[in-house]
N, C-alpha and C positions, 0 to 999 in steps of 0.2 A: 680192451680199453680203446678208447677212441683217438682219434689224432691229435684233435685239439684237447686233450686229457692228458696225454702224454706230452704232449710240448709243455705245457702248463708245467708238468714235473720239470721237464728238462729245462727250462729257464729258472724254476730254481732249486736246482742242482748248485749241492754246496760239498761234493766229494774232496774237492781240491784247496780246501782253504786258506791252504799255503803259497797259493799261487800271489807272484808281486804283485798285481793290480787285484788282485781278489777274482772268485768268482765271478764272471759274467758270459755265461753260454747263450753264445750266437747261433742260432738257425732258422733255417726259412723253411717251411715247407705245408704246400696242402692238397687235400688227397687229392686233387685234380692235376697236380704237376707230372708232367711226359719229361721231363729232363732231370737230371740229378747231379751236380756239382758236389764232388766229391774232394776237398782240398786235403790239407795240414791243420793248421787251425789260423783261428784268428792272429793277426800282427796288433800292434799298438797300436797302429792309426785305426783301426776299424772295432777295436775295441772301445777304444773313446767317442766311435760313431757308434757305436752299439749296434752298426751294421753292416754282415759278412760283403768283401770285395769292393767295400764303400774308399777305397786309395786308387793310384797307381795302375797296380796290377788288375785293378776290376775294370776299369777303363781298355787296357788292353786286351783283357778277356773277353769281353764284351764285343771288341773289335773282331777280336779273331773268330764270335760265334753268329754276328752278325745283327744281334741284338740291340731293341735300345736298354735303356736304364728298367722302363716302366715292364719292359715284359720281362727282364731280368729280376728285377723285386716283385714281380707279382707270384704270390704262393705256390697260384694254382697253375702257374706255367712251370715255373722254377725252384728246385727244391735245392737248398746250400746248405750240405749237413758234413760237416769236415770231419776229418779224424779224431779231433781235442776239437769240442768247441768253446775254451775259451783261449786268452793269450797266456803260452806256458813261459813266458820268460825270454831274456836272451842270455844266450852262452856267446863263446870267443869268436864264432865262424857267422854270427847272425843270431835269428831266434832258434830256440831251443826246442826237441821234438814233440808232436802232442805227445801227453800220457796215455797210457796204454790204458788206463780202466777205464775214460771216457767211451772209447769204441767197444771195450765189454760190456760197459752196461748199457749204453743207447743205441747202437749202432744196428743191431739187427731187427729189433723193437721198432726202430725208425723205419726201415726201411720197409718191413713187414707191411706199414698201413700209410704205403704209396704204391697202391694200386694199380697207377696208370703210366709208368716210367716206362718210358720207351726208351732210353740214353742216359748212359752216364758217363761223365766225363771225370779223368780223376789227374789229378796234379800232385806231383810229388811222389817219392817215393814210398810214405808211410800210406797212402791212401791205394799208391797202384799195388803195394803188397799185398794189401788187405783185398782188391778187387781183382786184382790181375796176377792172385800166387804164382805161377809158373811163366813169367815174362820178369819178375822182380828179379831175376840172378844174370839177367842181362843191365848191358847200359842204360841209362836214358833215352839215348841214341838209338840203342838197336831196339827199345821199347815201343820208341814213338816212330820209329821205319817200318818194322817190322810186323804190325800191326793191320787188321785190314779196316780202317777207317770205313769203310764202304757200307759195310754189312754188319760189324762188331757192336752188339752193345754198350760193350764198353770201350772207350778210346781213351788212353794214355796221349796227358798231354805235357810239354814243359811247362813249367812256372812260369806265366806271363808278368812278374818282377822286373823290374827295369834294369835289376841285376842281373839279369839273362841275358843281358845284350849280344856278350859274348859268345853262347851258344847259337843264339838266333843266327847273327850272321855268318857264325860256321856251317849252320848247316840252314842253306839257302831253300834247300826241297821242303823245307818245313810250310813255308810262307807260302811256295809253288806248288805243294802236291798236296798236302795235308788241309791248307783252310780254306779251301774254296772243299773241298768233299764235307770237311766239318761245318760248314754252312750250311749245305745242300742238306745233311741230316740234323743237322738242329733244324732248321726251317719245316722239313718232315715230320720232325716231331711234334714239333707246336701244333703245325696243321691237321693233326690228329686226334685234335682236344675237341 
């Protein structure tokens, strides 16, 4: 199946009809993208933009990858294929985790017919599970340290959430050691296209 055949399905994917805003699965991606944004799922506000890291946190994201907006939404650079793509809700602590049959049924299928991914960047814990099983039984902390940004495929990163604040500036090496190297290989990547 082709890519543009299976997104077609996957936008409209209606597994979750219970969901409070209903279905609406968010993703970007085309076979030419070298990077892969790997989140959680969509929030409210970028559900009613009908488009992934269109708040806040895509702003800071962006920042930390060195990016602008256009080469972040363009397909064939950037692929945003989150764990749950659509918004699951919120519970007591914030929003609620994606669903787990989401990344059963798209998730490998998706990934399969991106060809050209040089990088994936994964946020949050449901996503670094799925990507990074053997660094999930650590912190956050010791995930996004412990990691060799350098060289690694895949790079665990924190939630760029404005709710992170806290973390951010607990841990200062983040900003010092981590996103100037995250730059240097996003920029790698792209230039590879």
């Amino acid at each position: 199946m082709s890519l543009e055949a299976l997104l077609t399905e996957v936008r409209a994917c209606t597994l979750c009809t219970d969901l409070p805003l209903g279905p609406n699965p968010l993703v970007q991606a085309g076979e030419g993208a070298r990077i892969l944004i790997a989140g959680q799922a969509p929030g409210r506000i970028t559900h009613h933009k009908d488009r992934p890291f269109d708040d806040p946190s895509g702003n800071r994201l962006r920042d930390w990858l060195g990016i602008s907006r256009e080469t972040f939404y363009d397909p064939e650079q950037v692929a945003v294929l989150a764990m749950g793509f659509c918004y699951p809700g919120t519970g007591k602590g914030g929003d609620l985790p994606p669903r787990p049959i989401c990344a059963a049924t798209w998730r490998a299928r998706l990934i399969s017919a991106l060809p050209n991914l040089k990088l994936t960047l994964v946020i949050g814990q449901y996503a670094q599970g799925w990507h990074l099983p053997d660094l999930i039984k650590h912190t956050l902390t010791a995930r996004v340290r412990q990691q060799d940004a350098a060289t690694s495929p895949v790079i665990a990163l924190p939630h760029p959430s404005p709710r992170n604040g806290i973390w951010l500036k607990a841990n200062p090496w983040f900003a010092d050691e981590i996103l100037p190297v995250l730059r240097q290989r996003v920029k790698r990547a792209l230039d590879q296209g």
